[in-house]
N, C-alpha and C positions, 0 to 999 in steps of 0.2 A: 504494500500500500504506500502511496506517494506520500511525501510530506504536506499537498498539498488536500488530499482526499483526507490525511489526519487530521487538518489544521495545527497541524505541528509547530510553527511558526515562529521564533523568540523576537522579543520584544526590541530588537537589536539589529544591525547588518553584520555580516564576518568577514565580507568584502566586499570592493568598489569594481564594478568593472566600465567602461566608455569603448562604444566603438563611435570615432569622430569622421566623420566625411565631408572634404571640400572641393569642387572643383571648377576651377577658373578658365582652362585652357581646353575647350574641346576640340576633337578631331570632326565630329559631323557634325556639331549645333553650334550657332553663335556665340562668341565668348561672356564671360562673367566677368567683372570685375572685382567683385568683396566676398566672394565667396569661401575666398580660401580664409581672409581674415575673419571670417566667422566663425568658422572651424576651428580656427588656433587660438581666438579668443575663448568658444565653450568648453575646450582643450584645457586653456589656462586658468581658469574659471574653478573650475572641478577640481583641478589641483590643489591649489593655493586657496581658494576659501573653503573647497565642502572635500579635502582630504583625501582622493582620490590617487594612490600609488600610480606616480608616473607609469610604472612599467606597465599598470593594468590600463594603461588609456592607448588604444591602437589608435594612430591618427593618419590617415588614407589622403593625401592634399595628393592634386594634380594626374601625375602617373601612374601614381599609386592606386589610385581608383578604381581599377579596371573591373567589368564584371566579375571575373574569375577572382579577383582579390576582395573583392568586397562580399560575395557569397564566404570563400571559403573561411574572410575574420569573421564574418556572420558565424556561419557552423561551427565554429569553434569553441562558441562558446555552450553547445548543446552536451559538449565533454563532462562527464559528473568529473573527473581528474582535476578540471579548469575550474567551475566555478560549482557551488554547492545551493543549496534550495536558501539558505539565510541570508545571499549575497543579492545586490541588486545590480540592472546594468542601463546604461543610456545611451542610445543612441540618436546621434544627428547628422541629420544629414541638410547640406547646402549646395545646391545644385541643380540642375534643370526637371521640372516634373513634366511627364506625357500622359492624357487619357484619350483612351478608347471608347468607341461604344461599341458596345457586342450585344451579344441576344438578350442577355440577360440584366443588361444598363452597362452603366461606364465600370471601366476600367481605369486605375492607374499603375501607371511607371513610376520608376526612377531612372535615369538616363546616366549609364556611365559615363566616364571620360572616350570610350572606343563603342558609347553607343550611339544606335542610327534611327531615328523614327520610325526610317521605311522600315527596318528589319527590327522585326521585334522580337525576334530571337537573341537580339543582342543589349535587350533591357530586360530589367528587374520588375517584377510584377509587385505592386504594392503591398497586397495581399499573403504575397510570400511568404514577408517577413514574419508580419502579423499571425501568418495562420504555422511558422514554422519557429513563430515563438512559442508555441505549446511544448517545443524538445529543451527549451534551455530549463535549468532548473531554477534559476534563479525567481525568489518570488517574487519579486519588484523588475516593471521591465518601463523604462518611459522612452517613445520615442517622439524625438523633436525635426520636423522636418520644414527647411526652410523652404520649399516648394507646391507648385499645386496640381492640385490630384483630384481625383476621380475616384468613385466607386469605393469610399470609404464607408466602412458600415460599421457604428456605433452599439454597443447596448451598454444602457446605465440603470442597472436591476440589481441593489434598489440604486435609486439617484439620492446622490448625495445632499444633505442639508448643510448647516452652518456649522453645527459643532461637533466632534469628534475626539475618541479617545486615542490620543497619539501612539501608546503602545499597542491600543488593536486594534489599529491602522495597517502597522507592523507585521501582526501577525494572520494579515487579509492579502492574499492572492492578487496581484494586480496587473492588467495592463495597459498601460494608457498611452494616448497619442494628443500631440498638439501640431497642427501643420500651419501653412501660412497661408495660404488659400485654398478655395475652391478652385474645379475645375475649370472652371470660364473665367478666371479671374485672371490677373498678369501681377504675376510678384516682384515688388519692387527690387531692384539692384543693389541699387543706391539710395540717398537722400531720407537714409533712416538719422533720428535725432542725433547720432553718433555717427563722427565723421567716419567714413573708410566700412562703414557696416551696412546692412541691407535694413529696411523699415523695421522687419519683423525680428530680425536677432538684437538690433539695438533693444527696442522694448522688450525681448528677453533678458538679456544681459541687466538691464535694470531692473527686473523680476528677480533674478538671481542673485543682484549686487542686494539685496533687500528691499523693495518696493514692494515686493510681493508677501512680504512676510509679515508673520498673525502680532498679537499683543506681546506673544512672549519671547518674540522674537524669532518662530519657528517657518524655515519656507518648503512648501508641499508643494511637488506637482499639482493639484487640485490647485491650489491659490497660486501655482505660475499661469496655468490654464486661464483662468478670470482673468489674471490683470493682463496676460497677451491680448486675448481675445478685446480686453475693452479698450486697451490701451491701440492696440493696431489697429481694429473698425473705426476709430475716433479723432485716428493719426491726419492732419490736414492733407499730408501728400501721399496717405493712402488710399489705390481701388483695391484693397483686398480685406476679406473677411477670413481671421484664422477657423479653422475647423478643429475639434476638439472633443474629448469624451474617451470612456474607457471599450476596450475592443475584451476585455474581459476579467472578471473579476471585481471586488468593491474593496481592497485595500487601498491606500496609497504611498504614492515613490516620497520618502523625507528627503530631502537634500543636507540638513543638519539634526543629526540627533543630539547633540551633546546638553539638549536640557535634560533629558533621561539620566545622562550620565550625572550630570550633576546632583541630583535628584536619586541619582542610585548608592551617590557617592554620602549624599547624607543623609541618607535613611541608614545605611551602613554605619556611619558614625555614630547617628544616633540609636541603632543596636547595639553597638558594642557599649554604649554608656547607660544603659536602659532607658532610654527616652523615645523610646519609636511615635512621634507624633503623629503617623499616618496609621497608628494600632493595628500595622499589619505587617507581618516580615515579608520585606522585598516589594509592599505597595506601592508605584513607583509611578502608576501613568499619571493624564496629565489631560483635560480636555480642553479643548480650542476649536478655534473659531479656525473656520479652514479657509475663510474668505471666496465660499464660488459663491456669487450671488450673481452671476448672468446666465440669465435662462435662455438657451439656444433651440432652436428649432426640435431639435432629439430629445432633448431633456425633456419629455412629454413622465407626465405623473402618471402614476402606477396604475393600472389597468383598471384593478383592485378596488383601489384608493376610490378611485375617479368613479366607477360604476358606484360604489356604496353611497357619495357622497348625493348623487344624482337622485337615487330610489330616497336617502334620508330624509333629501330636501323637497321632497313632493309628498307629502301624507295618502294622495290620491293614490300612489304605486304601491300599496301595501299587501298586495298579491302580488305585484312580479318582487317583492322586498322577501315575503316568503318563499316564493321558488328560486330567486338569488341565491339564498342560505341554507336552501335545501339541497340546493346541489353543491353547495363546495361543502356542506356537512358530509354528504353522501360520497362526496370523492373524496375527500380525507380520511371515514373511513374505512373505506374501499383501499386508498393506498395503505394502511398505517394497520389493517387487521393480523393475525394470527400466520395468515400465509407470510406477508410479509417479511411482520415481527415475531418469531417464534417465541414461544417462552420457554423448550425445550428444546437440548439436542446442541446449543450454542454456549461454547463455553465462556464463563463467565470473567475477561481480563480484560485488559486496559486497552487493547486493542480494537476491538468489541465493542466495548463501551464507549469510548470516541467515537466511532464508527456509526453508531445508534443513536447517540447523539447527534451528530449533526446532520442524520435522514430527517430525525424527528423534526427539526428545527426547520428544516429546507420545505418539511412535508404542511407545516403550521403556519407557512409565511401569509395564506391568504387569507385561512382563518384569522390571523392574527391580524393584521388589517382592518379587517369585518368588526372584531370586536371592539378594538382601538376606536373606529369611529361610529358606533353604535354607544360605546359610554362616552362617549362627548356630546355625541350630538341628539342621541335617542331621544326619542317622548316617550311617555308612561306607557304608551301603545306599544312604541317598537321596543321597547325595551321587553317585549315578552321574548325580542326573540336573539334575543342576549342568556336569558332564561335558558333557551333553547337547547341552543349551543352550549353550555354546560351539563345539561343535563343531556344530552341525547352521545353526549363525549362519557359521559362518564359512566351509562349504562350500558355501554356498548361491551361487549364479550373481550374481556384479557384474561380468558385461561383462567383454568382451577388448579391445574399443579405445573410444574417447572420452578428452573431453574429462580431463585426469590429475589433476583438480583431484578431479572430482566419483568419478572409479575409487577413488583414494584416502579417499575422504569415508567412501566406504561402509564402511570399518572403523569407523566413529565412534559407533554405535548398541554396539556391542560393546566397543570399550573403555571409554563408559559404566556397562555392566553389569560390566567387570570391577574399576574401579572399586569402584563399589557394592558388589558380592560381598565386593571384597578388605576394603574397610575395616570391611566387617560380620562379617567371619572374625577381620581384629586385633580388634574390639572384645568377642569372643567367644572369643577366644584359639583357634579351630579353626582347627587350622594343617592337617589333613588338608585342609580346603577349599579354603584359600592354596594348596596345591599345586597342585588342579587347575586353578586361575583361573591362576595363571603360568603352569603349563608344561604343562599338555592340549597335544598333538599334534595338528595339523591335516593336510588333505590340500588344500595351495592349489592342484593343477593337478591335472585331472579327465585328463591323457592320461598321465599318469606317478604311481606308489607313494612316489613322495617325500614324506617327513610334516615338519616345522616346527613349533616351539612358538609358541603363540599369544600368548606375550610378544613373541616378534622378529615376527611379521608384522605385530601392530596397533601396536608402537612404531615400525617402522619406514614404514608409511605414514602414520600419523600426526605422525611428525616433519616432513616436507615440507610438511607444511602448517604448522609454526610460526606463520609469518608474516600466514599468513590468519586467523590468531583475532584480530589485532589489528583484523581488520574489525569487531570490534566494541564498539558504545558504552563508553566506560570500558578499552578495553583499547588504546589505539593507542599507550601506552607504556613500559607492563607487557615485562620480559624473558620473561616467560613464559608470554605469554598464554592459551595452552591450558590451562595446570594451573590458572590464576585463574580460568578460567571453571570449569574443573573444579569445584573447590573450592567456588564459591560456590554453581555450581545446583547440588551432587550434597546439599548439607545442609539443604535439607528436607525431603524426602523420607524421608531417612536419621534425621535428630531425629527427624520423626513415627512414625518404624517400634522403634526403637531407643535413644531419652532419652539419647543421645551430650552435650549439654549442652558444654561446654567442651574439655572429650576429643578434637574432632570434629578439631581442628588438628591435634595431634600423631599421629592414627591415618593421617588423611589424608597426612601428612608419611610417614609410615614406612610406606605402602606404597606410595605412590611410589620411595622409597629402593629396597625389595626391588624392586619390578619394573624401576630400574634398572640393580640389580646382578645380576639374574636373566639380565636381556637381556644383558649384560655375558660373564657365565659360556655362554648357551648359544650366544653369538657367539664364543664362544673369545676376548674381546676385553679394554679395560678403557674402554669408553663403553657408555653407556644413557642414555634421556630422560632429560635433568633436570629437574626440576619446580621448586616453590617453594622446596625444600629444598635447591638448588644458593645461592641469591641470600644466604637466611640460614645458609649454611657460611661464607658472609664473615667473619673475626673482626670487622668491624667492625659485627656484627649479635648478637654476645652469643654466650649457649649458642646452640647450632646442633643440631636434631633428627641428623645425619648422624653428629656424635661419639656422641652417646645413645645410638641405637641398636648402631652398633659395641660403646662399653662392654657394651651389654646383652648383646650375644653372649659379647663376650670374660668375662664373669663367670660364665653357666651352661654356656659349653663346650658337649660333646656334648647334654646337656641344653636346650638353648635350644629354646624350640617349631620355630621352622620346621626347626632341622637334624634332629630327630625325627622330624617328619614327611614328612623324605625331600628337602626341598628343598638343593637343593648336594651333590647324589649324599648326601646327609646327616653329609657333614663340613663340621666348623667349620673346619677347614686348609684348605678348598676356598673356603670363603665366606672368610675374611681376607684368604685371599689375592688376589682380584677384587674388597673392598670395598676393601683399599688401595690396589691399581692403579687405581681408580678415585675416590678420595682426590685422589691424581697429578692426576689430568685435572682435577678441579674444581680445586687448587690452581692451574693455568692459565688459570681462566675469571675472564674479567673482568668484574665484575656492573656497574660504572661508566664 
């Protein structure tokens, strides 16, 4: 299994690689004049600010160019010997671009130094690259092309929002591309803001110098992408529009990691001294503002998204709103049943277990949409079919015996969505929705009328498995490993539907909270999951979201949203009294 099918990924690069292309002097096409300084500029660039080993930078100027030479430093890096799955690579090229039309729409080239229009035998297919980037291992691939083409085809699934967690950026498969024009376009030479450069590399080169970079100082392909694209279409003495978007994958390419570093470097410190202020050994990421905020013709919103929002926003559709939900019910699960997911027969390790994971998550993406904007935007009506969907998930057939790892797992598809739901409900203050995601009634055994709220069945088979999230990369020391994974896949999906932007912690925080005090109250008990919110209730972690939200209770009384909306038989006497009993229990737990 690839590292990329594991999501194996660390939070880091192992190395730098550049394949650089310039050429100025052709033998069948009219000459260039900055081409090659463009080259040696992205050359030196790479170097000398984003740390790129000379030796790993191949730089192709002039005669060098040749078809045959540019395929074969192409291939070379497809070697697992050369370059390893942690490593990333960039390529640019600057240089004449050709498109075709064929049967099936345009086509483009790349035109080497010994290539001929007429013979197209003796250019580079655009697509080539892109489609014979699948052999490199590298999981970061950006390529930067200062020419215009044809027959580029994008997918941005999901499409990116604002903010992001930079180490699980990291560790997301990525490939992306920024060009300098369209097909019909004519890309400039000359007469970019920077003498001696072409339009499109000058306003690169200032993306890269820092222009393009977030609050914290950090530059992402993603945010080089934006500010080409806005900087070049806006250019006075530009006719060209950059093209841009990922050809595959939702990671993205860092150009400087070194806030990680820093950041890893005193969390480190501060272990070795007992003062782990981020209450997690080796918690290290980092979220930001990724800066795309140009919406390009491609970047169309999610299929998903877009139909739910449509049926929500008309009360009239509330038959095709239920056959909507009845079929992506019914194909989830169709995909996600027993043949699928066996509960026997598959052994039970850490291979597996990744593996199953990240079907389930792949297989819950639309679901998980559906729900996302149903507790935002639902009414009392449609929220029956929020309802639904929990309940028609969670009575569905996961086996009576096997393996207890994988019986258990099968709740994990659903407490994703509830999740999702729930934080989409706090960030929308619908607390009628909160209701039903905690405490909808299920019926876990088909030979008996006993019903269960679906906070104690998925907390509580999801708890046994604690220990098995730490199977995965980055979590083998995390206390909490399940809510860290939580946490960090459930936000982009969630930014992209919803502009949560820095919010995303504290809502995330506070419905964990409820669903632990939830489970707490309909156990008659004073334990529930605790989440990330248990580790920062430590005073030696500051304010802590657990007091906040208490105080918020204790200050609107009966009036607080969720006691209105019926949660805690809908008194505040009921809920103090289970969030302080369980206060008690965290005051017990030892985070060090």
């Amino acid at each position: 299994m690839s590292a990329e099918e594991k999501n194996d990924y660390k939070a880091n690069y192992s190395n730098s690689w550049a394949l650089i292309i310039g050429i100025n002097d052709y033998k069948y096409a009219s000459p260039l004049g900055y081409a090659v300084n463009d080259a040696e500029a992205i050359a030196d660039i790479l170097e000398k600010k984003f740390n790129f080993p000379k030796k790993n930078i191949s730089l192709l100027i002039n005669e060098n160019a040749t078809i045959d030479k540019i395929r074969k430093s192409f291939f070379e890096y497809t070697s697992t010997m050369k370059i390893t799955p942690d490593d990333r690579l960039l390529v640019f090229y600057a240089g004449h671009g050709h498109t075709m039309t064929g049967k099936r729409g345009e086509v483009g080239f790349l035109v080497p130094i010994d290539g001929n229009i007429e013979n197209i035998d003796s250019l580079i297919r655009w697509d080539e690259l892109t489609r014979n980037a699948d052999l490199i291992p590298a999981k970061h691939i950006f390529f930067l092309m200062d020419a215009c083409y044809g027959g580029l085809a994008f997918l941005r699934s999901p499409s990116f929002g604002s903010m992001r967690f930079i180490g699980d950026m990291l560790k997301r498969y990525a490939r992306q591309v920024l060009t300098a024009g369209k097909a019909d376009e004519t890309v400039a030479d000359g007469g970019g803001i920077r003498p001696g450069h072409s339009i499109f590399t000058a306003h690169l080169l200032n993306a890269l110098e820092g222009s393009a970079s977030t609050q914290e100082g950090i530059i992402t392909a993603n945010g080089v992408m934006a500010y080409v694209y806005d900087h070049v279409a806006n250019d006075q003495y530009s006719h060209q529009t950059p093209h841009y978007g990922f050809v595959d994958g939702d990671g993205d390419f860092i150009f400087d990691t070194s806030i990680l570093d820093l950041k890893k470097k005193a969390s480190e410190k501060n272990g070795s001294e007992g003062e782990k202020k981020e209450g997690e050994k080796g918690d290290i990421d980092i979220l930001i503002n990724t800066s795309a905020q140009i919406t390009t013709p491609f970047e169309a919103e999610m299929p998903m998204a877009s139909s739910m929002k449509e049926l929500l926003s008309d009360t009239s559709k509330k038959i095709k709103l239920d056959d909507f939900i009845a079929s992506n019910i019914r194909h989830f699960l169709s995909e996600t049943d027993l043949r699928h997911f066996p509960v026997q027969g598959i052994s039970a390790d850490k291979d597996n277990f990744i593996e199953r994971l990240s079907q389930y998550e792949e297989l819950t993406n639309n679901l998980q949409q559906t729900v996302i904007l149903l507790a935002k935007w639902g009414n009392i009506e449609q929220l029956q079919q929020l309802e639904r969907i929990f309940t028609r998930l969670a009575e569905a057939d996961k086996g009576s015996a096997g393996v207890t790892l994988w019986l258990q797992f099968t709740w994990y598809p659903i407490q994703l969505l509830m999740y999702s739901a729930g934080i989409s409900a706090l960030s929308a203050k619908n607390y009628n929705a909160l209701k039903i995601i905690l405490e909808t009634l299920v019926k876990i055994d088909s030979t008996s009328d006993r019903m269960e709220s679906l906070v104690i069945v998925v907390g509580s088979n999801l708890s046994f498995l604690h220990d098995t999230f730490k199977w995965l990369p980055g979590h083998e020391r995390h206390y909490v490993p399940r809510s860290e994974h939580l946490y960090t896949n459930l936000q982009p999906v969630l930014e992209d539907i919803l502009f949560l932007g820095k919010s995303y912690e504290q809502l995330f925080d506070y419905f964990e909270i409820l669903f632990a005090i939830v489970y707490a109250h309909k156990s008659q008990g004073d334990w529930g999951p605790p989440g990330r919110f248990g580790w920062k209730y430590s005073k030696r972690y500051g304010v802590n979201p657990y007091d906040t939200l208490i105080e918020e209770a204790k200050k609107y009384k009966e009036n607080w949203g969720p006691i209105k909306a019926g949660l805690f038989d809908g008194s505040i006497t009921i809920f103090l009294e289970y969030a302080e009993a369980y206060k008690k229990r965290l005051d017990k737990l030892s985070w060090w």
